[in-house]
C-alpha positions in Angstrom: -14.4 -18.6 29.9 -16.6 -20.3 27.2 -18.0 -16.9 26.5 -14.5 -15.5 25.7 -13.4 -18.1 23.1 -16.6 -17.6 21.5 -16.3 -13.8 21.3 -12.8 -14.2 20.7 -13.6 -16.3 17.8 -16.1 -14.3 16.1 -14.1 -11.5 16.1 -11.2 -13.2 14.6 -13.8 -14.5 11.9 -15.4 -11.0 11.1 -11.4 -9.2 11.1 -10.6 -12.5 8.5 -13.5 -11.7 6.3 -13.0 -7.7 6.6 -9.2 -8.0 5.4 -10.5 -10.6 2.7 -12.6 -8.2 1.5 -9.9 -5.5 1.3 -7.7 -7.6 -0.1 -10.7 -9.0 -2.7 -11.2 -4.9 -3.6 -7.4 -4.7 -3.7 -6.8 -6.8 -6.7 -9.5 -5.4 -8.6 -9.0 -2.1 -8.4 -5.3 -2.8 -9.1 -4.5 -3.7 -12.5 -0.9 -6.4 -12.5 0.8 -4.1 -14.5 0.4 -1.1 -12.0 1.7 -3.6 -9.3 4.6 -4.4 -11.1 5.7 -0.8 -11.6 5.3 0.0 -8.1 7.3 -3.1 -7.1 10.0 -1.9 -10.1 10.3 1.5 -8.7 10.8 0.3 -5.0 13.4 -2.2 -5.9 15.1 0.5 -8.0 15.0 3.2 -4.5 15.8 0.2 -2.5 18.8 -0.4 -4.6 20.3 3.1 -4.2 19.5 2.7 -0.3 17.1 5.5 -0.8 13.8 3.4 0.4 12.0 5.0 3.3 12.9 8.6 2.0 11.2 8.1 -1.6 8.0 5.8 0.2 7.9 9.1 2.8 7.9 11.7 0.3 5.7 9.8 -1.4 3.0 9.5 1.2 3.6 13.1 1.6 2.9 14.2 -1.5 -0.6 12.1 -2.0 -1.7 13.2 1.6 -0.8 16.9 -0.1 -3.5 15.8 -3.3 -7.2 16.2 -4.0 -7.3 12.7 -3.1 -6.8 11.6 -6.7 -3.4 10.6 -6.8 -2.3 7.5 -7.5 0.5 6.0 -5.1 2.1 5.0 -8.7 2.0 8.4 -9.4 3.2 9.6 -6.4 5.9 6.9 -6.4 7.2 7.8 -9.7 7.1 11.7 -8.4 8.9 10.7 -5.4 11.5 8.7 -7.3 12.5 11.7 -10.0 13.1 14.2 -7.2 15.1 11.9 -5.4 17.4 11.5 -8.4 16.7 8.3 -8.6 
């Protein structure tokens, strides 16, 4: 049982250090202001009750891209052709 806690525990540590890391990564690859639009443009959708429709056709539409889209991008994209 000893054993267990200890695996247990190390894998908690390394999943706390991986999500740290992403997180870490996250921010810097993020500039504030970028974050702020995004959260601008969801509150906006969520407003007109359009919310999972504009974050689907979002994903959509960067999983359609070169891979270069930003989910800004594809956000603001989303939001204009949902009349938003």
């Amino acid at each position: 049982m000893e054993d267990y806690g200890k695996c247990f525990s190390l894998t908690q540590n390394l999943i706390n250090n991986k999500m740290d890391k992403f997180k870490e990564d996250f921010l810097d690859k993020v500039g504030s202001d970028e974050i702020i639009e995004i959260s601008q443009i969801l509150d906006r959708v969520n407003n007109q009750q359009k919310l999972v429709e504009v974050v689907y056709y979002a994903l959509l539409t960067m999983s359609k891209s070169d891979g270069t889209m930003s989910p800004l991008l594809a956000l603001q994209i989303a939001e204009e052709d949902w009349d938003i």
